[in-house]
C-alpha positions, 0 to 999 in steps of 0.5 A: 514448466516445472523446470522453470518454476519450483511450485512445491512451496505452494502446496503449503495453504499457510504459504500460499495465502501469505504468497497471495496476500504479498502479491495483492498488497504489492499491486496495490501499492503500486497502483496507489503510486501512480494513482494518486500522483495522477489524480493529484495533477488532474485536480490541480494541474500542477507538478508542485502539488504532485511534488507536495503530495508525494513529500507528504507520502514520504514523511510517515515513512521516514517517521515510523522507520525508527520504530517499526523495527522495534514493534515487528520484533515485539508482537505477534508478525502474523496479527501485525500483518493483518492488521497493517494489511487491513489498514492499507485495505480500508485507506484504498478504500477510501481513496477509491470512495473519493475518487468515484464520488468525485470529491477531488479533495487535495488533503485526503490524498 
């Protein structure tokens, strides 16, 4: 198996746990992305609200692109991993909150 898979990075615990956060964080965007689409139509029924929502998605990204650059090169990347990384984890939270309660709120998606 080794041929197929160089596992020595691993061997390193910092490594591993950034590897392991990536692998975490990145399933869980993808669940998020073919979540919320879904409960979106669910709730209301209607592709537009789905095409609503995701614009909406997409407007902080286009945003803070212009100033995320500059705030990564100036704080400490570790400490704003973590605390991006935290705030995924408290928004999927709630996201999941609403969903078992069965809110149905359109705004909070």
């Amino acid at each position: 198996m080794r041929i197929l898979l160089d596992t020595t990075p691993l061997r390193h615990a910092p490594y591993r746990r950034l590897w392991t956060s990536t692998i975490v964080t990145a399933m869980g965007s993808q669940l998020t992305a073919v979540a919320v689409p879904v409960q979106v139509y669910d709730i209301t029924g209607s592709s537009a609200w789905v095409g609503i929502a995701s614009a909406t998605g997409l407007a902080p990204l286009i945003i803070f692109a212009l100033w995320g650059g500059a705030i990564a090169d100036t704080v400490d990347r570790r400490k704003m991993l973590l605390v991006t990384n935290s705030a995924m984890a408290i928004l999927l939270t709630v996201f999941w909150l609403q969903a078992a309660l069965g809110l149905d709120s359109i705004p909070l998606l």
